[in-house]
N, C-alpha and C positions, 0 to 999 in steps of 0.2 A: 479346516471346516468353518472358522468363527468368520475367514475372510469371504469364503463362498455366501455364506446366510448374510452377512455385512452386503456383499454384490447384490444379492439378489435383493434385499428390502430396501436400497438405494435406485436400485432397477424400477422398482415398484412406484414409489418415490417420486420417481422423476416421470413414470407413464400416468401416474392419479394426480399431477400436477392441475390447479387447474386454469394455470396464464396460458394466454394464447400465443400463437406464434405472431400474431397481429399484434399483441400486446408486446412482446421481444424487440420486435422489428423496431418497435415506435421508438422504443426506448434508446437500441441501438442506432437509428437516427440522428436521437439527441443528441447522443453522446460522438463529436467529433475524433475521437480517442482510437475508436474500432473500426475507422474507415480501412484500414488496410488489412483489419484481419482476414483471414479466407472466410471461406462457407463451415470448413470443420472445426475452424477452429470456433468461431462462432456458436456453433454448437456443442463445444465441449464446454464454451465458459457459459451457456445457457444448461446446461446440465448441474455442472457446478455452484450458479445459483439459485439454482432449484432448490439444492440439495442444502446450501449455505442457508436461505431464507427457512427451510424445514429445522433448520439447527439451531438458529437463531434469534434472539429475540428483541425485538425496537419499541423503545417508550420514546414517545415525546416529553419532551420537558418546558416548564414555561407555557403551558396551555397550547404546544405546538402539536396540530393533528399529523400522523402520520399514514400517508396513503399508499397505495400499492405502486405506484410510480415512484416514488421517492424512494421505497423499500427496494424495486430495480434498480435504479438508477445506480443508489451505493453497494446493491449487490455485484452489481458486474464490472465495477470498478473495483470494488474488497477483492473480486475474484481473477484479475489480471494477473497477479502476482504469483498463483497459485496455479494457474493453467496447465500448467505440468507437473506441478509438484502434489495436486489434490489438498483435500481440509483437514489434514491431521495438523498442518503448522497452524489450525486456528482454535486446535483444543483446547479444554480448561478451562473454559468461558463463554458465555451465551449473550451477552446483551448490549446492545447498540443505544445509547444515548444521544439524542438530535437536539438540542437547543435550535430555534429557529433566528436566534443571531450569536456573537458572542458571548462567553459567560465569563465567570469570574469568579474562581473556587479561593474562597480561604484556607489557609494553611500556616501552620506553628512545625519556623525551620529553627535550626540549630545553628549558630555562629562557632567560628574556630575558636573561641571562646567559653562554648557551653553554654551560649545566654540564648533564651527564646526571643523570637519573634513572629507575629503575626503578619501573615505575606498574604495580598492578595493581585493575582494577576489577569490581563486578561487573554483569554485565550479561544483559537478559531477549531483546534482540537486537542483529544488527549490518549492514551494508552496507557491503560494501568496494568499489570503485571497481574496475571490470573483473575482481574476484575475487567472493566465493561471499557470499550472505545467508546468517547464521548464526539461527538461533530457539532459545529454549527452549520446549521442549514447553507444560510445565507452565502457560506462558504463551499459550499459541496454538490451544490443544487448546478453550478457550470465548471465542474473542478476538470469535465472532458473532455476541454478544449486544450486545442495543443498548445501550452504555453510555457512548459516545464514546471508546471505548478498543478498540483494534484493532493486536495490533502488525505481525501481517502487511501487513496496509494499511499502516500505518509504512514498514516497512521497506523494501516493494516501490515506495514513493515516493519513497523516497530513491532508487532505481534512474534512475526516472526523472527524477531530477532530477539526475544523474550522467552524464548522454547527454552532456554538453557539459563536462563535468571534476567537477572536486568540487564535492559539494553545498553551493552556496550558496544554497538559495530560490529561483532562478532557471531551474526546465525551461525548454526548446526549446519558443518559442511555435508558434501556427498561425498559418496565412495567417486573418487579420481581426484581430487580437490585436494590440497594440503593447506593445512594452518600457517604455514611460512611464508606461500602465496600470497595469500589472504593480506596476513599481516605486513609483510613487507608493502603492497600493493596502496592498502589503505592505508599504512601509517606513513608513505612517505608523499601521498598525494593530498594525505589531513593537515600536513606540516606546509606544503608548497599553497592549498587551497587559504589556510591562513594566512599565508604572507600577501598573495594576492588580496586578499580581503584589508588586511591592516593597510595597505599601499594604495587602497581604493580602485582595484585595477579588474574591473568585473570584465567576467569569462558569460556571463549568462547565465550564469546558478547562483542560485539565490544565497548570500552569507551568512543566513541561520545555520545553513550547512558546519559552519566552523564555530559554532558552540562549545562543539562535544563528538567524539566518534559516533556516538549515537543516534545522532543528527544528521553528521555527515554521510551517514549509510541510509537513511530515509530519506535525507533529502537527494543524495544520487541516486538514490531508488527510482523518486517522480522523475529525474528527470531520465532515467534510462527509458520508461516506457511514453517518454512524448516527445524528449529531444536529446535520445543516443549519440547525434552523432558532434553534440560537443563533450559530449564524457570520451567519447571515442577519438577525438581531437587532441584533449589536453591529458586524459591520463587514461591512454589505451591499454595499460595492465588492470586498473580498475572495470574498465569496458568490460577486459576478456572476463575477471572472478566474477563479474552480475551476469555475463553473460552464461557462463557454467552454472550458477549457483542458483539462476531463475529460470534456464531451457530452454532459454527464447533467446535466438538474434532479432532483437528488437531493430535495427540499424538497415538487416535484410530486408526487415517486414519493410519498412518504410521505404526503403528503396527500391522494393518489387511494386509497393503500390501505387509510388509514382510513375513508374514505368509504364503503369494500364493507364494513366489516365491521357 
């Protein structure tokens, strides 16, 4: 019953919306990222940010004004990732932070020592664990151009890979999916991405990837939905788990799309 009354006031929701389909268009436009989607699918990720912008909530920070465009723009990229899997991986949390360029959070870490320190870094985005995704503008405002760099997609991955605590490379599988998969998959493609990285021997994805598994599953996130087919290249067991794990052949997409054109 709780799920029928949930449908229908989403249903509602999405029909007392009130962006235009003119205002959708423009946006999708902009954004390079969604030239290959269909018409449905299209519609489903403009349902879902309907539904995402009614859930959620955006402060500017730094005197930065936040407009209904911008509030698209990272709607429909937040909502790539979730196209099939719907908003429950984005529970727990409401608010969107934009800086209009870089920012610079301080913070008091712990050494293997037990001694504090005062760290400050700078940074283009952030994800906090049951608190708010932080973005800089400047950084987000062309993040949907195909370039395997996407920090919204980043960031909103880490979300979901926070369902189950801190992110360690590890989202909440689905039913068909096994953890040995997973794990065999990414940890022995986290170990070879390293090497390549330490050896200076670039694949085309970007070496923050080899930070941390954490990293390395957000960052093969962006690039699964803008350039799948070097994930698909160098570690097509990786390919296959984003490809189960997010419900999309991203790889298809892009290769149906160039086929119309």
């Amino acid at each position: 019953m709780f799920q029928i009354i949930r449908n229908w006031l989403d249903r509602r929701i999405i029909r007392q919306s009130s962006i235009t389909l003119a205002q959708w268009d423009a946006v999708c436009a902009y954004l390079p990222l969604l030239t290959g989607y269909s018409d449905a699918e299209r519609a489903s990720l403009r349902e879902l940010a309907i539904l995402f912008l009614h859930r959620k909530i955006f402060e500017g920070a730094d005197g930065l004004v936040i407009t209904q465009q911008m509030k698209l723009i990272i709607a429909l990229q937040a909502c790539i990732p979730i196209l099939k899997l719907g908003l429950d991986g984005y529970n727990g949390w409401v608010s969107i932070i934009v800086y209009p360029a870089g920012f610079s959070p301080k913070r008091v870490v712990m050494d293997e020592f037990g001694v504090q320190h005062n760290v400050q870094s700078n940074l283009s985005g952030e994800a906090w664990q049951r608190g708010p995704i932080v973005l800089a503008w400047n950084n987000t405002e062309h993040a949907g151009i195909i370039d395997g760099n996407n920090l919204v997609i980043h960031e909103f991955t880490h979300k979901l890979d926070m369902q189950t605590g801190d992110a360690n490379g590890f989202p909440p599988l689905h039913a068909g999916m096994t953890s040995s998969d997973w794990f065999d998959a990414f940890s022995d493609g986290f170990k070879n991405f390293e090497r390549r990285c330490k050896r200076g021997k670039s694949i085309g994805i970007n070496c923050y990837a080899a930070t941390s598994p954490a990293e390395f599953f957000a960052v093969l996130s962006e690039v699964f939905f803008e350039r799948p087919e070097l994930i698909s290249r160098y570690y097509p067991d990786i390919f296959h788990q984003l490809r189960l794990f997010y419900k999309q052949d991203t790889l298809a997409r892009i290769s149906s799309s160039k086929g119309q054109q």
